[in-house]
VMD Tcl script that builds the backbone (N, CA, C; Angstrom):
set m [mol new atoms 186]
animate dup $m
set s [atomselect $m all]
$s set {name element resname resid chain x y z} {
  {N N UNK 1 A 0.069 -33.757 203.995}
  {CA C UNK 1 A -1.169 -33.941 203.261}
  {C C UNK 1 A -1.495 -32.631 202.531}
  {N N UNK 2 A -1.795 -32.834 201.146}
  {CA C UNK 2 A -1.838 -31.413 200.137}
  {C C UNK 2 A -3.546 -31.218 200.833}
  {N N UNK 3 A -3.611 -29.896 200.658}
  {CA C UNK 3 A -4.823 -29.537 200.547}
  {C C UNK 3 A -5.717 -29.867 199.482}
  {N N UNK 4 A -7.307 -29.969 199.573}
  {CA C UNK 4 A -8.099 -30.352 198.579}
  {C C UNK 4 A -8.842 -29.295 198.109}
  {N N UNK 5 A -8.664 -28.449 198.585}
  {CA C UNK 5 A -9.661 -27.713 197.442}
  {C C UNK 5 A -8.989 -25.872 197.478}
  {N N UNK 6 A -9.190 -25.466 196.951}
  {CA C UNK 6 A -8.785 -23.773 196.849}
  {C C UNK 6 A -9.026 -22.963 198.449}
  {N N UNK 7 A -10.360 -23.645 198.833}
  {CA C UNK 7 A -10.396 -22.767 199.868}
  {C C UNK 7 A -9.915 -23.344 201.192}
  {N N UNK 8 A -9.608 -24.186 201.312}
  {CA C UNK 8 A -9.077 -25.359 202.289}
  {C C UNK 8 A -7.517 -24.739 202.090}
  {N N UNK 9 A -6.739 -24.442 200.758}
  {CA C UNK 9 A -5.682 -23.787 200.847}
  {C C UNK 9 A -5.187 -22.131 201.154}
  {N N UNK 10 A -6.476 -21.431 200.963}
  {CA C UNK 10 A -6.623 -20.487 201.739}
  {C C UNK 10 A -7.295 -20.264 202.951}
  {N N UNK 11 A -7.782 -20.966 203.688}
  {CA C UNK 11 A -7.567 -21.083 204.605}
  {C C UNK 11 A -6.610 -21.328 205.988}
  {N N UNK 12 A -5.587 -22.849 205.201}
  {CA C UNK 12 A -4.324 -22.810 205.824}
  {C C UNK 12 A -3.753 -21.817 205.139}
  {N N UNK 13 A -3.781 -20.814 204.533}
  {CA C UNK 13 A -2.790 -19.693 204.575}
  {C C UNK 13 A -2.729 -18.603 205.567}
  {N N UNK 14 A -4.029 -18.112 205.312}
  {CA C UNK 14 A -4.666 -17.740 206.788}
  {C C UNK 14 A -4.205 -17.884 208.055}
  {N N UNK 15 A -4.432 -18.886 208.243}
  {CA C UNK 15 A -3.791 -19.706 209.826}
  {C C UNK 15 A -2.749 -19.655 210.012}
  {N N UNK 16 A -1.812 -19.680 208.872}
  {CA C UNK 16 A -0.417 -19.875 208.806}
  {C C UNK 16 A 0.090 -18.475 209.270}
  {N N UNK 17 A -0.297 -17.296 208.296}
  {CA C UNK 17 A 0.147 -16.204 208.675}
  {C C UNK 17 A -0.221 -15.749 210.376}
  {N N UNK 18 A -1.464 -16.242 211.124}
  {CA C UNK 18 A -1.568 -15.777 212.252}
  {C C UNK 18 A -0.538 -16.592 212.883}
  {N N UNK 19 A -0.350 -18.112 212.293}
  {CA C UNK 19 A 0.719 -18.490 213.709}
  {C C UNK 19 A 2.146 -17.948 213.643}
  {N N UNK 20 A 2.444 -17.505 212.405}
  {CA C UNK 20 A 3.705 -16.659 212.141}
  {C C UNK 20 A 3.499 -14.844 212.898}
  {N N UNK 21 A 2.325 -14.609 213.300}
  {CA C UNK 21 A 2.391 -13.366 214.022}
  {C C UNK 21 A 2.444 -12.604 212.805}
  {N N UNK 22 A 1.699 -12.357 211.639}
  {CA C UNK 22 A 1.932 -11.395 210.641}
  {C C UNK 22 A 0.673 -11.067 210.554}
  {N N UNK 23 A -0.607 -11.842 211.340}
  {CA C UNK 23 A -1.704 -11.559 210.992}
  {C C UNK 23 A -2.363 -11.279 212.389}
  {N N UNK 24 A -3.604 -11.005 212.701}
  {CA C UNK 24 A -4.254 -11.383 214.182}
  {C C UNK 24 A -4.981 -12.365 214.461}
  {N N UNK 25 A -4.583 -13.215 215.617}
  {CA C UNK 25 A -5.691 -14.207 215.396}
  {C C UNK 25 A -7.093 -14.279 215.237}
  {N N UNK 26 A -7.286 -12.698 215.573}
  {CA C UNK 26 A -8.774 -12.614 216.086}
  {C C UNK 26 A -9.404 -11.860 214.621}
  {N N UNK 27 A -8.518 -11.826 213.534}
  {CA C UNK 27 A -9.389 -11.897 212.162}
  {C C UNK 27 A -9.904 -12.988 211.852}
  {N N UNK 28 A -9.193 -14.141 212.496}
  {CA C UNK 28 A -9.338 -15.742 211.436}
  {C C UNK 28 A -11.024 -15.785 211.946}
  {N N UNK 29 A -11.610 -16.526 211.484}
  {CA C UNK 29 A -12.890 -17.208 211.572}
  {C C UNK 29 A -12.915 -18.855 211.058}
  {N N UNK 30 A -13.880 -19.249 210.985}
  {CA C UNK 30 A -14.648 -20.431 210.244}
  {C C UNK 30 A -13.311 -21.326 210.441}
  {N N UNK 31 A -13.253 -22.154 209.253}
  {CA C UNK 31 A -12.041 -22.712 208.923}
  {C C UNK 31 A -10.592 -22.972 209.564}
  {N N UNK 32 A -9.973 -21.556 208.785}
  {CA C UNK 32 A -9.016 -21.401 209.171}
  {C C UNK 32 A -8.790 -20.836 210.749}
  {N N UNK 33 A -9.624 -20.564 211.791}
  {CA C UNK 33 A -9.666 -20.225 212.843}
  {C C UNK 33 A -9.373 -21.732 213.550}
  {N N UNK 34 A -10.391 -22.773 213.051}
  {CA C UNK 34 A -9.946 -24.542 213.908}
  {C C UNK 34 A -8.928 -24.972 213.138}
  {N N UNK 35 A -8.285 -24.609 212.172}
  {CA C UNK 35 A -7.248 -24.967 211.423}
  {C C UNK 35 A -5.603 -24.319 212.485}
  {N N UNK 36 A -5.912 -23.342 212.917}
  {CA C UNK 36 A -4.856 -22.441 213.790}
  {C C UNK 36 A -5.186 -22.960 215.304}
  {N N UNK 37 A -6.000 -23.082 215.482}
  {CA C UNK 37 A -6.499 -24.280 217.003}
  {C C UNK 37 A -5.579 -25.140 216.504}
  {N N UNK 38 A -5.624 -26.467 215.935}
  {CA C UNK 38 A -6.036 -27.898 215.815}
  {C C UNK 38 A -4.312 -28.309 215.021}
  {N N UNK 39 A -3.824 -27.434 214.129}
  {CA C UNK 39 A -2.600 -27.992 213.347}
  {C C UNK 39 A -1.120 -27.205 213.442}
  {N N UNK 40 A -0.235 -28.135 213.145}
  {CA C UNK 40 A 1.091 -27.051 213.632}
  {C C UNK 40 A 1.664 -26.121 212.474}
  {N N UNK 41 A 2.495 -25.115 212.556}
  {CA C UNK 41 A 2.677 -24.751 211.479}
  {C C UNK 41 A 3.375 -25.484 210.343}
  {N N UNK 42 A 4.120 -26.431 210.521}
  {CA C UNK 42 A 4.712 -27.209 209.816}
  {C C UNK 42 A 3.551 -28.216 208.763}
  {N N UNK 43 A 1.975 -28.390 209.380}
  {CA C UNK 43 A 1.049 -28.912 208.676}
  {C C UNK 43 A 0.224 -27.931 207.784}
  {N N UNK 44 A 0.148 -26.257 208.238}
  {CA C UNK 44 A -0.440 -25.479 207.755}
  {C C UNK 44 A 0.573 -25.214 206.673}
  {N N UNK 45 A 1.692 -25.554 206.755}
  {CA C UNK 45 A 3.048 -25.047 205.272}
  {C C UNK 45 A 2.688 -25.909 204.478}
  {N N UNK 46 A 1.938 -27.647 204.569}
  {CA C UNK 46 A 1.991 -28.285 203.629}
  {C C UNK 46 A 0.693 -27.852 203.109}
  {N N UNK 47 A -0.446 -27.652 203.632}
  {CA C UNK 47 A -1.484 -27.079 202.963}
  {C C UNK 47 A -1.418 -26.069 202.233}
  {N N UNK 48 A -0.520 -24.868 202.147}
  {CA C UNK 48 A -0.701 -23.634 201.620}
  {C C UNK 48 A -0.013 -23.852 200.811}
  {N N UNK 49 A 1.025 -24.462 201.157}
  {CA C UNK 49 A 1.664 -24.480 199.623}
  {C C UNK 49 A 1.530 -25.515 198.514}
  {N N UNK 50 A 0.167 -26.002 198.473}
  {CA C UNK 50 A -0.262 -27.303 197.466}
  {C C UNK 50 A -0.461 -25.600 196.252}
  {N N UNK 51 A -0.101 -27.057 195.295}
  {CA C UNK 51 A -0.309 -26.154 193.663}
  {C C UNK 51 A -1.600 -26.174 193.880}
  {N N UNK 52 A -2.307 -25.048 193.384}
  {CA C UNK 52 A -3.895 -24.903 193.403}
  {C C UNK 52 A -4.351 -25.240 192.296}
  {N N UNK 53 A -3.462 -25.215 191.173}
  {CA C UNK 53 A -4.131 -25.968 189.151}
  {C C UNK 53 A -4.681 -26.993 189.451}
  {N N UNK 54 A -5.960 -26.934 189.268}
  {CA C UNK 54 A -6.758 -28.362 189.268}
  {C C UNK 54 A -7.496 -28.443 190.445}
  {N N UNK 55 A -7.381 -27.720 191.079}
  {CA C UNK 55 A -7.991 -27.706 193.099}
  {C C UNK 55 A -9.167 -27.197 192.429}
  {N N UNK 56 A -10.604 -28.323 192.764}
  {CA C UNK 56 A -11.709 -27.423 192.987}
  {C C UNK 56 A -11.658 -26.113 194.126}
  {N N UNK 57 A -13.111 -26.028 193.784}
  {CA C UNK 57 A -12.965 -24.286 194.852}
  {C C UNK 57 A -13.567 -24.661 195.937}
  {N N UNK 58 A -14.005 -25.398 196.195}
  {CA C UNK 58 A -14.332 -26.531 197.200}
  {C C UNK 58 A -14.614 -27.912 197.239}
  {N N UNK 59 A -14.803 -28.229 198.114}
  {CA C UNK 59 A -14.745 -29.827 198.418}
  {C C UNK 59 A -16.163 -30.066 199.012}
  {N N UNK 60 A -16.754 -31.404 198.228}
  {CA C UNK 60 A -18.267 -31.742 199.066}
  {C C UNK 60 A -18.212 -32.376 199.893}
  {N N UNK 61 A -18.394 -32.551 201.204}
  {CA C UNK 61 A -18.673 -33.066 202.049}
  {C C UNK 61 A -19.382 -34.226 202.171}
  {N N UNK 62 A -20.263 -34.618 201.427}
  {CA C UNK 62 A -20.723 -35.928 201.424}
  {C C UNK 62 A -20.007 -37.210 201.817}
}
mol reanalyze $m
mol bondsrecalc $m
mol representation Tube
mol addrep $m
């Protein structure tokens, strides 16, 4: 599943790099902190690497 919005893809980038050990977990927050809980890295690769052309910068919740 591509990511939807810019920050939803930086976020799984985020996550991604802590589960790869390049980052600490204990920078992540918000987001990408239940994103590194909750998904494997193989789901955080499909998020980060969505083309971002056209990705709002967020997504409404409604």
């Amino acid at each position: 599943m591509p990511a939807q919005s810019k920050a939803q893809q930086r976020a799984a980038g985020a996550a991604l790099s802590a589960k790869r050990g390049e980052t600490k977990v204990s920078d992540l927050q918000g987001a990408s902190k239940e994103m590194y809980d909750t998904m494997t890295e193989d789901e955080l690769e499909d998020y980060a690497s969505t083309d971002h052309d056209g990705l709002p910068e967020k997504v409404d919740d409604d």
